[in-house]
N, C-alpha and C positions, 0 to 999 in steps of 0.2 A: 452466484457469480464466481469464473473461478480466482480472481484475484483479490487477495485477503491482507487490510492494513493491520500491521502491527505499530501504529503507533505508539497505543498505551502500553505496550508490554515497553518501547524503546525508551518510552515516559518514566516508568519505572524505574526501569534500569538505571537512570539519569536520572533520578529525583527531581525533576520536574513534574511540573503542577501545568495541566494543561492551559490554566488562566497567564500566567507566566512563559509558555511559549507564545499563546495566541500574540500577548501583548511584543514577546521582543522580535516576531517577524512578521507584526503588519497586519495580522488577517481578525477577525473576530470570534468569541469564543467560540459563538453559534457557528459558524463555518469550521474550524476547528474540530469542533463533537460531527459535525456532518461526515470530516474527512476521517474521522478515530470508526468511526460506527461500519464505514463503508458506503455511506448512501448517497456519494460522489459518482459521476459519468468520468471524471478526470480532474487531473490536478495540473497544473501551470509547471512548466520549471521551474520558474523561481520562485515558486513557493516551496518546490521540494528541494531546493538550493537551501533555501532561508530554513527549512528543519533541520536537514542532513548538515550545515555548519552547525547551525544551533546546539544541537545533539550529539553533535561528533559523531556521524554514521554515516552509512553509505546506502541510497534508493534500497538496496535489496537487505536490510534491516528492519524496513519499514512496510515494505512489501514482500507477499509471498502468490508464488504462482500453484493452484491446487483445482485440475480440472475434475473437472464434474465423473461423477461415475455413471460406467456407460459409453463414455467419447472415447473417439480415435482418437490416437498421438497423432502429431503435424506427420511423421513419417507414413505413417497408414493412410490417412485422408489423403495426400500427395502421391500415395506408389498405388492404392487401392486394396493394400494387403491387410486390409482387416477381414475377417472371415476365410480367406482362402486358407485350402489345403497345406 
C-alpha cells in the first residue's frame, strides 16, 4: 500500500508510550497497534484530530505517501504520457 503510518516513529519522538495515547484519545490499544502497523482501510478524523493534538503534529507527520514501483504519477495516468516518445 502506498500509504505508510508513521505513528511510532511520532511516538518516539514524543515519548509516548503507545498505552498512554490509546488511553488519553479514546480508542483501544488493540485499535491503536492496528493503526501503527498500517493494517487500517482508514482512520476517522477525529481520531487523527485526537493524535495530531495529542502529539503536537500535523496528519502528514504521521503519514507518508510512497507509490508502489512501477505506477504512473497522477500526471501520466491523467495526460497518458507514460511510455511515450
Amino acid at each position: 500500500m502506498p500509504i505508510i503510518v508513521r505513528l511510532d516513529v511520532m511516538l518516539a519522538l514524543r515519548k509516548v508510550r503507545s498505552k498512554e495515547l490509546a488511553a488519553d484519545i479514546g480508542i483501544t490499544e488493540a485499535n491503536l497497534s492496528l493503526l501503527k502497523s498500517g493494517k487500517v482501510k482508514g482512520i476517522r478524523f477525529a481520531t487523527l484530530e485526537a493524535i495530531c493534538e495529542r502529539l503536537q503534529c500535523q496528519p502528514g507527520d504521521l503519514l507518508e505517501y510512497a507509490p508502489d514501483d512501477g505506477s504512473a504519477t497522477v500526471d501520466e495516468s491523467l495526460t497518458g504520457a507514460a511510455g511515450s516518445p
